[in-house]
Backbone as CSV, one residue per row, in Angstrom:
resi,resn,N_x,N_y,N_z,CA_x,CA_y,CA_z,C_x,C_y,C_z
1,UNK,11.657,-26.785,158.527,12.348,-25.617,157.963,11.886,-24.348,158.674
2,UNK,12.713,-23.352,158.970,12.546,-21.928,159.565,12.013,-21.080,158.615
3,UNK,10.826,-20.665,158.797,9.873,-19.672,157.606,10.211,-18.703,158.387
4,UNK,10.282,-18.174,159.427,10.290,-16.695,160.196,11.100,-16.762,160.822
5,UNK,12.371,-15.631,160.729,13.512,-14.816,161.529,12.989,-13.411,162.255
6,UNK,12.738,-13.713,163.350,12.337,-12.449,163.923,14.079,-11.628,164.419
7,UNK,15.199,-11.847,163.866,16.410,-11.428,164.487,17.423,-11.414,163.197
8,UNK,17.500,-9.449,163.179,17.964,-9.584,161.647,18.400,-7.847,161.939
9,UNK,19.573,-7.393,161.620,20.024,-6.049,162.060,19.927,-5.285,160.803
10,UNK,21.143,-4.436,161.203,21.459,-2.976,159.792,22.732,-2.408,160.478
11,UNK,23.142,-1.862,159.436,23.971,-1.224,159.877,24.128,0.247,160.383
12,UNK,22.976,0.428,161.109,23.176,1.352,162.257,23.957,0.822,163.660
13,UNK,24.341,-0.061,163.857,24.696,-0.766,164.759,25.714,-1.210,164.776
14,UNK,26.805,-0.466,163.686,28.001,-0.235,163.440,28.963,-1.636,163.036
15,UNK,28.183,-2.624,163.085,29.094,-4.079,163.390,28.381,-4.646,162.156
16,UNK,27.486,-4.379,161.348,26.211,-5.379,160.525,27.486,-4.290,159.123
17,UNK,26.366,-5.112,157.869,26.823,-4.918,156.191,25.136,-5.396,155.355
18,UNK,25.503,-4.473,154.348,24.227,-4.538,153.692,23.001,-4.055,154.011
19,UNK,22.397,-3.652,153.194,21.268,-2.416,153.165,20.077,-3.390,153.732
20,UNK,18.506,-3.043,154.095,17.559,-3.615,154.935,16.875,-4.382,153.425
21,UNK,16.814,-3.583,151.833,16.431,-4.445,151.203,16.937,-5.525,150.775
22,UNK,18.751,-5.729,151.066,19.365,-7.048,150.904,19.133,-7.959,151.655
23,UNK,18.549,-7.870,152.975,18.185,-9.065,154.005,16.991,-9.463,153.327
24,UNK,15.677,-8.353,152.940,14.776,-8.821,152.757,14.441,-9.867,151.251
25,UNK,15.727,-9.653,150.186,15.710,-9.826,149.116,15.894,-11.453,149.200
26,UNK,17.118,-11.693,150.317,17.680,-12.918,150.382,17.128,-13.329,151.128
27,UNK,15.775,-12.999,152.129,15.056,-13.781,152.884,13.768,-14.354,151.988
28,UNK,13.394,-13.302,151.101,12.300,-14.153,150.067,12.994,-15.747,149.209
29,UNK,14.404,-15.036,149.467,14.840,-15.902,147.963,15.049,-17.493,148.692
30,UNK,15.419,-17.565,149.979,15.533,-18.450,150.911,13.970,-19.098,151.516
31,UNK,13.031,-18.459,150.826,11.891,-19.068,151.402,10.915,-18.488,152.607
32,UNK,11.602,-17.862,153.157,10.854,-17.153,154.338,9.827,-16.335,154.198
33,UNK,8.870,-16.493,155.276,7.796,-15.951,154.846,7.411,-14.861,155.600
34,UNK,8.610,-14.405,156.810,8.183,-13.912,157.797,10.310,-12.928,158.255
35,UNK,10.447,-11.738,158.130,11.236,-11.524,157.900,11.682,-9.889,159.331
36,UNK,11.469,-10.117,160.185,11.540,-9.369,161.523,12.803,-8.564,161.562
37,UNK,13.123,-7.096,161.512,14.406,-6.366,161.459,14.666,-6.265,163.732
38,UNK,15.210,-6.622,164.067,15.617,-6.118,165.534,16.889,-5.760,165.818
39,UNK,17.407,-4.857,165.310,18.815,-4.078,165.311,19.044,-3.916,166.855
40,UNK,20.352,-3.610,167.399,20.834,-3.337,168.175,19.825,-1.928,169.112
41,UNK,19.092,-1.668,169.644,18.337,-0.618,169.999,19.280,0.202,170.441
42,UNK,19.122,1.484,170.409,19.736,3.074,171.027,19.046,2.972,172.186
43,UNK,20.444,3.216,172.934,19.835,3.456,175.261,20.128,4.968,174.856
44,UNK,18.927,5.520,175.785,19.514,6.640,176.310,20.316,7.101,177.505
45,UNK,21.589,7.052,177.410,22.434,6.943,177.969,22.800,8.378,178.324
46,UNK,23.546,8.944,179.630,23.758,10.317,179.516,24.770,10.999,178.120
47,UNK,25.164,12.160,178.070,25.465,12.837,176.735,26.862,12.510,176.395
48,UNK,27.609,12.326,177.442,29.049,11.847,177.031,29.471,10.064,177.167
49,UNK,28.368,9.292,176.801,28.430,7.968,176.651,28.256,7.468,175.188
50,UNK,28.744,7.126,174.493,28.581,6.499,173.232,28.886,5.412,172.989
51,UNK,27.992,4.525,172.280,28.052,2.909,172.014,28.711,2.688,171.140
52,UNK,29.399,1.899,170.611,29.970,1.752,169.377,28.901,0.405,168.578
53,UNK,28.437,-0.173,169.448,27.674,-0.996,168.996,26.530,-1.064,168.530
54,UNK,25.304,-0.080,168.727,23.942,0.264,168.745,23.772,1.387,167.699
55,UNK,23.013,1.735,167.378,22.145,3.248,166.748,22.313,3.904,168.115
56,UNK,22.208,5.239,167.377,21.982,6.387,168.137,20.864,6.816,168.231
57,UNK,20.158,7.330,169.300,18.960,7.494,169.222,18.481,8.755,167.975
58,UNK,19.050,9.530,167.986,18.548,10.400,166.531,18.741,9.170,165.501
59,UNK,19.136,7.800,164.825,18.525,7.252,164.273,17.635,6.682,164.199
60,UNK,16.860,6.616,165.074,15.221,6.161,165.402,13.976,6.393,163.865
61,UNK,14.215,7.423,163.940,13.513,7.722,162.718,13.787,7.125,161.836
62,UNK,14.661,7.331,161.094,15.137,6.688,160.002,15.253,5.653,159.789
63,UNK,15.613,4.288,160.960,15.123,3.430,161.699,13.548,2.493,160.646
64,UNK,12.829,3.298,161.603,11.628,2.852,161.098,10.961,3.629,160.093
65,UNK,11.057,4.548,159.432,10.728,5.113,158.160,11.046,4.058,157.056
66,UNK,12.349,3.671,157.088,12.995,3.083,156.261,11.882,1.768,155.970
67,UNK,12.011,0.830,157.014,11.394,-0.571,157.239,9.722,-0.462,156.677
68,UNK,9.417,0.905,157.617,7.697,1.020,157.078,7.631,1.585,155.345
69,UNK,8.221,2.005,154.712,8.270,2.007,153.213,8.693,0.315,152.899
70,UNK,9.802,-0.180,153.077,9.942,-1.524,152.470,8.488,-2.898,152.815
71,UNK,8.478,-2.353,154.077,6.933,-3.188,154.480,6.061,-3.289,153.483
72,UNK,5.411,-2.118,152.784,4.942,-1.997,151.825,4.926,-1.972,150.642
73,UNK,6.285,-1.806,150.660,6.580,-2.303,149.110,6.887,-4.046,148.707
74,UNK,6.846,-4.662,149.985,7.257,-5.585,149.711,5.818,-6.571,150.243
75,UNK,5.022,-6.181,150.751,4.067,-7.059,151.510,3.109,-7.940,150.147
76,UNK,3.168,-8.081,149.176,2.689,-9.388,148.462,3.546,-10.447,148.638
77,UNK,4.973,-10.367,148.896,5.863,-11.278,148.985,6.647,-12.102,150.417
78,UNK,5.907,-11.029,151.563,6.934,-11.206,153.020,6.210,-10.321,153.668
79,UNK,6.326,-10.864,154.791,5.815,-10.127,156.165,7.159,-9.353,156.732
80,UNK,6.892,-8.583,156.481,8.557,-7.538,157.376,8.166,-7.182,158.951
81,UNK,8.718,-7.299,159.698,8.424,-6.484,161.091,9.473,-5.688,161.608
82,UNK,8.593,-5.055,162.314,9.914,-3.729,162.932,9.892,-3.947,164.397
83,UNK,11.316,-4.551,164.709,11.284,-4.620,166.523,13.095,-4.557,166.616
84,UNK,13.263,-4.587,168.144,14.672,-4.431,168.635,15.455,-5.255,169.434
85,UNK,16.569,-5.284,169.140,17.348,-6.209,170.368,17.409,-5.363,171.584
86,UNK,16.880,-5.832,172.665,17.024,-5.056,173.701,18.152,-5.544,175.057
87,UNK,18.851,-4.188,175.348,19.773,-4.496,176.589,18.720,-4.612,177.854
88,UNK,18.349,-5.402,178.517,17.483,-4.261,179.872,18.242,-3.944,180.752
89,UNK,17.904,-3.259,181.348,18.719,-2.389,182.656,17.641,-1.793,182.761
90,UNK,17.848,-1.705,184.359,16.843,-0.831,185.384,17.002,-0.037,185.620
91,UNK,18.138,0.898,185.091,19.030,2.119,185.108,17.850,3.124,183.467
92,UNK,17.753,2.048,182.668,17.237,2.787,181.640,15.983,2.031,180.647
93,UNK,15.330,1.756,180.930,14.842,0.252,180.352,13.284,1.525,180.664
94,UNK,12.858,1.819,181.201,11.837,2.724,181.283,11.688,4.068,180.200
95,UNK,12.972,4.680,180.285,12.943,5.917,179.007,13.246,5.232,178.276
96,UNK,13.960,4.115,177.634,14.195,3.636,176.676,12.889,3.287,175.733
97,UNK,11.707,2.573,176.716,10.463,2.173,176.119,9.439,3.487,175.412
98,UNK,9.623,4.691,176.300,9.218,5.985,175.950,9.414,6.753,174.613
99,UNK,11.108,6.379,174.679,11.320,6.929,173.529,11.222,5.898,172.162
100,UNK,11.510,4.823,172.497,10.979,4.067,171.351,9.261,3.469,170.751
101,UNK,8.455,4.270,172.082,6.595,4.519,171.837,6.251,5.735,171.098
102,UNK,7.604,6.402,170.688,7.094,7.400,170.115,7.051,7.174,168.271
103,UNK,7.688,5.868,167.697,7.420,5.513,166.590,6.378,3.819,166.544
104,UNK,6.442,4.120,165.632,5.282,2.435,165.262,6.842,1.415,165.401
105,UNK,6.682,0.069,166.337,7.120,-0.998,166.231,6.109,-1.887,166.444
106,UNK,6.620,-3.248,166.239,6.251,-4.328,166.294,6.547,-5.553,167.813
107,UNK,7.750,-5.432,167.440,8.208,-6.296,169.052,9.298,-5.974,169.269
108,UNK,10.343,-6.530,170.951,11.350,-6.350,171.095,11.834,-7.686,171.163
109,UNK,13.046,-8.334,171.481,13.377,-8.892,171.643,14.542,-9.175,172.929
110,UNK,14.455,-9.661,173.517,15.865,-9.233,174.780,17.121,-10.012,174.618
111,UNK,18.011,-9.166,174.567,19.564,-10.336,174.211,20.693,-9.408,175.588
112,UNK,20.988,-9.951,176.472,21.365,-9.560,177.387,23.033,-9.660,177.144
113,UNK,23.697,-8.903,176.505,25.205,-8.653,176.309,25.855,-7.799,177.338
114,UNK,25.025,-7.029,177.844,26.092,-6.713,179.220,25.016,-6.600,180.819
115,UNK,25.950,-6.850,181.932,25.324,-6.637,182.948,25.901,-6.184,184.226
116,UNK,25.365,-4.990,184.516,24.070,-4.552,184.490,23.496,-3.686,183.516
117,UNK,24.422,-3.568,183.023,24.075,-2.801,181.333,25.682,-2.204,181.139
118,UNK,25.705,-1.670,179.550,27.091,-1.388,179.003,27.729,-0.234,179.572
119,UNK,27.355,0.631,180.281,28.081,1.624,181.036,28.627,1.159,182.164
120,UNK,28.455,0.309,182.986,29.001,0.390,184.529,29.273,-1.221,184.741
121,UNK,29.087,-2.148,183.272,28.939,-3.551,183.680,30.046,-4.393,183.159
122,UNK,29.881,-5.563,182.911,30.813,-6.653,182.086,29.631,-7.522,180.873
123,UNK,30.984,-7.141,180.019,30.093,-8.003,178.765,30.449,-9.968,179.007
124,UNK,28.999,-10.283,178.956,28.510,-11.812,179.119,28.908,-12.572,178.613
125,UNK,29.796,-11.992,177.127,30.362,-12.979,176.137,31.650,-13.237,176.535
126,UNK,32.225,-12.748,177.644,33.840,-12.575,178.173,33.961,-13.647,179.011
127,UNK,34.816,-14.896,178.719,34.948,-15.813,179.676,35.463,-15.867,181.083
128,UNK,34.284,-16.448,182.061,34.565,-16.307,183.000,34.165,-17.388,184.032
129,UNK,34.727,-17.998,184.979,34.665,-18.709,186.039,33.768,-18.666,187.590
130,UNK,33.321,-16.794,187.743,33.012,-16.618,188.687,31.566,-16.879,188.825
131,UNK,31.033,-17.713,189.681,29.744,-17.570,189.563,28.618,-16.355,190.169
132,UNK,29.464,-15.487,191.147,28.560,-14.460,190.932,27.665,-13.520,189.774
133,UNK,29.081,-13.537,188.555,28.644,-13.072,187.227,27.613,-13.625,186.430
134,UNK,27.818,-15.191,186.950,26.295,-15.974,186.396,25.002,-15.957,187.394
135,UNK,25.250,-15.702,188.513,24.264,-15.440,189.119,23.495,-14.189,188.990
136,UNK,24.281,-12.659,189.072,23.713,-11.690,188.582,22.973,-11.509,186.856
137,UNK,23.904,-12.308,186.149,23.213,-12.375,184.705,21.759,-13.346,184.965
138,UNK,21.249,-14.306,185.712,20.353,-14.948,185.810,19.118,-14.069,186.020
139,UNK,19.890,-13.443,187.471,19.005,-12.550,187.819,17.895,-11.710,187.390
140,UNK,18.925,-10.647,186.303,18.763,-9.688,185.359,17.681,-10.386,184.360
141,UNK,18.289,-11.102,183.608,17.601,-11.838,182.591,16.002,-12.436,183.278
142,UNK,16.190,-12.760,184.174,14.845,-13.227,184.787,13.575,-11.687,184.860
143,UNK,14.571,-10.941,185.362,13.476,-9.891,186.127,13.334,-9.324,184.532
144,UNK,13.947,-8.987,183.492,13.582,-8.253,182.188,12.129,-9.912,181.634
145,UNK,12.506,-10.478,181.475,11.411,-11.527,181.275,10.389,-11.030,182.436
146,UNK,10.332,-10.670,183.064,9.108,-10.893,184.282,8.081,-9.404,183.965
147,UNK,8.917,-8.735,183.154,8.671,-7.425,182.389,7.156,-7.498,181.126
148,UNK,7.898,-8.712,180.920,6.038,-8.816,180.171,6.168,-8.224,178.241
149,UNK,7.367,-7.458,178.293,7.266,-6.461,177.380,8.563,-7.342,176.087
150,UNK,9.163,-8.502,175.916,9.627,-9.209,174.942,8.268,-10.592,174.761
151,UNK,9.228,-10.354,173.315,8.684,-11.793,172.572,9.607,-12.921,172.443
152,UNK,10.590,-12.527,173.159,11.104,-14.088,173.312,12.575,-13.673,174.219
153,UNK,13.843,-14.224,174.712,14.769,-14.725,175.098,15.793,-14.870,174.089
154,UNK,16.558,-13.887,173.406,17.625,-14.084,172.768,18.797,-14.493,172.973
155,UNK,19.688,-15.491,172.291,20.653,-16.236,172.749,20.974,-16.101,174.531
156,UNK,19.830,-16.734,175.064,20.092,-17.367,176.366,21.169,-17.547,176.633
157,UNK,22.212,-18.436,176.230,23.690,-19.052,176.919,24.656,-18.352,176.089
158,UNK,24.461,-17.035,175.924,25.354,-15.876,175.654,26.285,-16.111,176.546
159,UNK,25.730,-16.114,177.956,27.281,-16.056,179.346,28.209,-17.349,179.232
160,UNK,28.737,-17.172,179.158,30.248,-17.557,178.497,30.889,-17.906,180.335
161,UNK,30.076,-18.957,180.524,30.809,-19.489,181.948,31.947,-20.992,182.161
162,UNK,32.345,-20.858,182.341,33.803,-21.576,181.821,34.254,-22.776,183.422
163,UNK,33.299,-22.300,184.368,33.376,-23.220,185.656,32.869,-24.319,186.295
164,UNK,32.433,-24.730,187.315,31.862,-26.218,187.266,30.603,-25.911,186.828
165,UNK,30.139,-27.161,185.910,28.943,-27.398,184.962,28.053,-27.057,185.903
166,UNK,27.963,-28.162,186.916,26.777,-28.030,188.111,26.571,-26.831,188.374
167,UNK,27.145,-26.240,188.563,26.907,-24.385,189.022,26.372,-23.539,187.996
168,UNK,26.726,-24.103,186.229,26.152,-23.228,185.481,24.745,-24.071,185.449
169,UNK,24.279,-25.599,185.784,23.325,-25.626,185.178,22.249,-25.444,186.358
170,UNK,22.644,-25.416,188.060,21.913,-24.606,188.456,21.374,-23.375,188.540
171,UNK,22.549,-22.452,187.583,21.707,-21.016,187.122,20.853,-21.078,186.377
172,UNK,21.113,-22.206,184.896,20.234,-22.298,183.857,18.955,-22.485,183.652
173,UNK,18.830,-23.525,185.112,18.048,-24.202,185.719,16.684,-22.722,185.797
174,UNK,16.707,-21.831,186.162,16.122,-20.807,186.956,15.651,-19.947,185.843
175,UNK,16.696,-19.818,184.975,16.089,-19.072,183.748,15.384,-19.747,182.924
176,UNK,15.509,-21.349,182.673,14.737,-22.352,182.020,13.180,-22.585,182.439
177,UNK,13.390,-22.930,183.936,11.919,-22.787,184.424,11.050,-21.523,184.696
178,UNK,11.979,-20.371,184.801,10.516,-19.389,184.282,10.154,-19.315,182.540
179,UNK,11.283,-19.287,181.839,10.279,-19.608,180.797,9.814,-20.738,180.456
180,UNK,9.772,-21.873,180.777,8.498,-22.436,180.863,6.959,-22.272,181.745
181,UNK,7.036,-21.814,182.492,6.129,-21.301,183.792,5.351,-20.333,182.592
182,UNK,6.291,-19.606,181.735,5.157,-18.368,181.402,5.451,-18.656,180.202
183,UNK,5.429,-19.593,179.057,5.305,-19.792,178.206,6.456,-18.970,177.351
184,UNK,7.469,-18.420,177.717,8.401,-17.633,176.943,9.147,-18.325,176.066
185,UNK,9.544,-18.186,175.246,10.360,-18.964,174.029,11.870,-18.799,174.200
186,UNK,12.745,-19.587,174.247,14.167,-19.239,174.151,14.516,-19.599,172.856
187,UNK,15.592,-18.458,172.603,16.244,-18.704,171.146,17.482,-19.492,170.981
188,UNK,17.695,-20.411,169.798,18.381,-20.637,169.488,19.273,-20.091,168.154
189,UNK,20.748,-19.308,168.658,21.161,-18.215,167.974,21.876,-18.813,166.850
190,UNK,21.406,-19.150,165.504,22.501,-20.268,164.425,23.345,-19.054,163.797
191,UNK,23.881,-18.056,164.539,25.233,-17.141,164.151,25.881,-18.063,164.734
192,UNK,25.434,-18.527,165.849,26.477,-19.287,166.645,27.214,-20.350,165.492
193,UNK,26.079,-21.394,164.942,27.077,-22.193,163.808,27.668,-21.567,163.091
194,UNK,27.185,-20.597,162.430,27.678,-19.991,160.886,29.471,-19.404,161.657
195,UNK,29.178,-18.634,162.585,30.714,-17.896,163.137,31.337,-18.911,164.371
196,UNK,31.050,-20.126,164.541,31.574,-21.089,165.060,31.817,-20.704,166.843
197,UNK,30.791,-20.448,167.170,31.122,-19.453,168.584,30.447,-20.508,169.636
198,UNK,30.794,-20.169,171.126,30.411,-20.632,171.839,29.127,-20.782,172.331
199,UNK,28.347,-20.566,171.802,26.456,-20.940,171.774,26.364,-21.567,170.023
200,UNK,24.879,-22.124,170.027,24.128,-22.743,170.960,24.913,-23.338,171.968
201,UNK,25.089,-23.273,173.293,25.322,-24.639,174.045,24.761,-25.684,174.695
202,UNK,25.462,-27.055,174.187,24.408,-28.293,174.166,24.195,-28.224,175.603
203,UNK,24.808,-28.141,176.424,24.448,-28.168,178.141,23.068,-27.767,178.351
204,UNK,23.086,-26.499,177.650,22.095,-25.286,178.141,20.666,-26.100,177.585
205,UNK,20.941,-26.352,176.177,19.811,-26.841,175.133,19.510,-27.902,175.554
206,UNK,20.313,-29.134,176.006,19.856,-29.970,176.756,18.998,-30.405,177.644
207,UNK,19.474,-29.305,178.879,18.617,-29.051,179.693,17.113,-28.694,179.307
208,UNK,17.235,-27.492,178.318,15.557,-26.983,178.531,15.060,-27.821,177.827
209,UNK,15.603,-28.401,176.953,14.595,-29.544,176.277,13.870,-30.722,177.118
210,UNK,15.018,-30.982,178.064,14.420,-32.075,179.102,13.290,-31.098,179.892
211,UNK,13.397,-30.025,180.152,12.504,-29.194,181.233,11.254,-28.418,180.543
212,UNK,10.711,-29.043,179.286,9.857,-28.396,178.102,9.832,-27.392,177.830
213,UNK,11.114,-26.641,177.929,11.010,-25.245,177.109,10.577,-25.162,175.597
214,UNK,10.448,-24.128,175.204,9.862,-23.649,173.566,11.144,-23.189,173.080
215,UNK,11.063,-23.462,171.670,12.752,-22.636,171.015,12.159,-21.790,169.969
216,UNK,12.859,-20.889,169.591,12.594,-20.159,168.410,14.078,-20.429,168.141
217,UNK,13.963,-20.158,166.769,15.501,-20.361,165.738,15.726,-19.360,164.721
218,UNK,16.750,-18.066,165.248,16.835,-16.994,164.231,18.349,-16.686,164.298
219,UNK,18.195,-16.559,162.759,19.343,-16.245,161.991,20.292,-14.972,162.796
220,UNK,20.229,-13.915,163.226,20.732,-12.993,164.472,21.818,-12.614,163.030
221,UNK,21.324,-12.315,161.678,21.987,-11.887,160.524,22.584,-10.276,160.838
222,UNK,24.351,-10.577,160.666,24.575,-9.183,160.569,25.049,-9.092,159.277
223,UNK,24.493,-9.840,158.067,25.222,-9.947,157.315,24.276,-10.687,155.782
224,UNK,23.473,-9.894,155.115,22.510,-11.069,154.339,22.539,-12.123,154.098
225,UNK,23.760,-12.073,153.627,24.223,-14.108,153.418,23.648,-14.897,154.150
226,UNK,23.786,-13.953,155.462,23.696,-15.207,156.563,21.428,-15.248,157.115
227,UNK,20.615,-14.458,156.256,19.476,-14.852,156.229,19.688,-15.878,155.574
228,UNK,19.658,-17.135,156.334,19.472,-18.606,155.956,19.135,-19.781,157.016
229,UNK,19.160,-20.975,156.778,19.156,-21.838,157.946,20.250,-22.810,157.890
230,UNK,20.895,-22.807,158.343,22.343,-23.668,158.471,22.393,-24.860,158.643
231,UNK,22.985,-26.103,157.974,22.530,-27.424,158.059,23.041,-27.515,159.414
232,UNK,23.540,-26.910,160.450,24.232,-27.110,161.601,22.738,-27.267,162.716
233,UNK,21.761,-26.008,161.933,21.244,-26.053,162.687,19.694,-27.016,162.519
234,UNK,19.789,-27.892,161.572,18.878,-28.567,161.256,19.241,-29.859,161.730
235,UNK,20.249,-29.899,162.274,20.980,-31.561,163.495,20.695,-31.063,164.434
236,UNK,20.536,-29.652,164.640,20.610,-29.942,166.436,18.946,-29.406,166.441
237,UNK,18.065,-28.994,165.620,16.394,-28.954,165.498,16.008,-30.605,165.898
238,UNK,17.053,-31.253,165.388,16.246,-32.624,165.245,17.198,-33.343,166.812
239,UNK,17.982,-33.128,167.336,18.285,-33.293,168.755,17.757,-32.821,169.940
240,UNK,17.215,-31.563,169.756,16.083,-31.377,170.564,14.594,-31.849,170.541
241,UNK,14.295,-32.170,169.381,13.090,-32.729,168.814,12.609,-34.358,169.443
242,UNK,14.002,-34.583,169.642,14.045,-36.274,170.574,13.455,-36.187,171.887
243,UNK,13.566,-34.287,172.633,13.161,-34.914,173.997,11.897,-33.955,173.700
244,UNK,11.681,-32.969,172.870,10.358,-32.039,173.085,9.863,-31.646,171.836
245,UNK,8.527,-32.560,171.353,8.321,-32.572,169.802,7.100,-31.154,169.613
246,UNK,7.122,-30.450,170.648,6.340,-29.182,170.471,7.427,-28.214,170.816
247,UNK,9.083,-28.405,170.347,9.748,-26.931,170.852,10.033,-25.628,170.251
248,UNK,8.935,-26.065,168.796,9.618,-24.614,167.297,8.853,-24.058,167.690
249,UNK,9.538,-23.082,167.898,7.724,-21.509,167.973,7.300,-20.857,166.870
250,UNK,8.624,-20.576,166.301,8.929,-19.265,165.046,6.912,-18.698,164.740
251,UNK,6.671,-19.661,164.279,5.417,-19.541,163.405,4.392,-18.408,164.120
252,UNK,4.397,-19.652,165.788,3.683,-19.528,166.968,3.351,-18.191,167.384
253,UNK,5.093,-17.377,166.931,5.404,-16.325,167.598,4.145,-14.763,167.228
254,UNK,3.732,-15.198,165.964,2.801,-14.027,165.250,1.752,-13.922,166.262
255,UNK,0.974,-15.110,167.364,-0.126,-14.513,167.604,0.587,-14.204,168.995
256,UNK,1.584,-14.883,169.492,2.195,-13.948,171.192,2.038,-12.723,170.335
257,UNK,2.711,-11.698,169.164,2.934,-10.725,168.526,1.959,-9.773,169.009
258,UNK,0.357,-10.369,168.768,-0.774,-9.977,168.298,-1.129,-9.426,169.777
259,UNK,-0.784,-9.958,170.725,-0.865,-10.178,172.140,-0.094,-9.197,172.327
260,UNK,0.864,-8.308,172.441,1.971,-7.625,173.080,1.726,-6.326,172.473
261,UNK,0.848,-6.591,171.472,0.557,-5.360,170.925,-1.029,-4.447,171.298
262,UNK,-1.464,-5.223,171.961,-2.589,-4.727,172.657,-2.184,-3.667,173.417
């Protein structure tokens, strides 16, 4: 069973429902013992760019004000943490860290939805055939891992590649073996079951299981309900479990935590 969701939004991020104490309410009530907020992070982007998807950076504050009162009000019952989904880009991935050192977090997380980032790029979830697009997303995703500065690999097989297998699983191939090389965890995203979407994909999961990758398994809740664990995703825990009986991290993830925070 999944005790810790380190991947859990708000609705600053324009796309989520329900307030930060309804995730946390329905994550006690579900058992969890370990309950991680990583909303969509605010880029600082120049002045006439706006996300529709993310916080704005003047919500920063409020942000984590919010979380660090519920932390405490709630810490006999749940571990709350405060961290972010992060875009990287090399365009902004430096002030981005600046301005988000200027409040108390916990961790980030990296979920790579556009590339080379959402101003000048293509979103990963858009089906596509070309393998340059999977080659540059490999890329990217590799060098933000090589960064040192996440706690894990969020929905990995986000890219939505639609062309010969062999070609996607020699990209996969590359992002699989550095995180194993450096011990990084890839996630397995169970929005994917709950909204019936094209990840987890078994190709992808396949693979790293044969190649001993680590999994973490989070809920990626835009929505409280969905703090839960999905029987969808308790068949395919136990299909990976056939080729790699050390691949759950969730638990694991508190002392990498302890580590990143030095």
């Amino acid at each position: 069973m999944v005790i810790a969701n380190y991947h859990t939004h708000t609705t600053r991020c324009n796309h989520a429902k329900g307030s930060e104490r309804d995730y946390i309410e329905t994550a006690i009530e579900k058992g969890f013992e370990v309950i991680g907020f990583s909303d969509h992070t605010p880029q600082p982007y120049p002045p006439d760019v706006r996300s529709r998807i993310r916080m704005d950076m003047s919500q920063l504050p409020d942000y984590v004000e919010t979380l660090l009162k519920l932390r405490d009000e709630y810490k006999e019952e749940i571990r709350v943490l405060i961290g972010y989904e992060v875009e990287y880009s090399t365009a902004y991935f430096e002030k981005l860290l600046t301005e988000l050192g200027k409040y108390p977090y916990d961790y980030l997380i990296m979920g790579q939805h556009f590339v080379p980032d959402e101003v000048t790029g293509f979103y990963t979830g858009a089906a596509t055939d070309e393998e340059e697009k999977l080659a540059v997303y490999t890329d990217l995703v590799i060098e933000g891992m090589e960064t040192g500065k996440f706690l894990y690999l969020a929905h990995p097989d986000l890219i939505r590649f639609t062309g010969d297998p062999e070609v996607y699983t020699n990209h996969m191939r590359r992002i699989i073996a550095h995180s194993v090389q450096n011990h990084y965890p890839l996630e397995v995203n169970m929005y994917g079951f709950t909204d019936y979407r094209w990840y987890p994909n078994d190709l992808f999961f396949s693979l790293a299981s044969e190649m001993g990758a680590s999994f973490v398994f989070a809920c990626d809740a835009h929505d409280p309900e969905l703090v839960r664990q999905p029987e969808e995703s308790v068949e395919f825990m136990e299909f990976l479990n056939r080729n790699n009986i050390k691949a759950f991290e969730n638990e694991n993830l508190l002392q990498k935590l302890q580590t990143l925070q030095k």
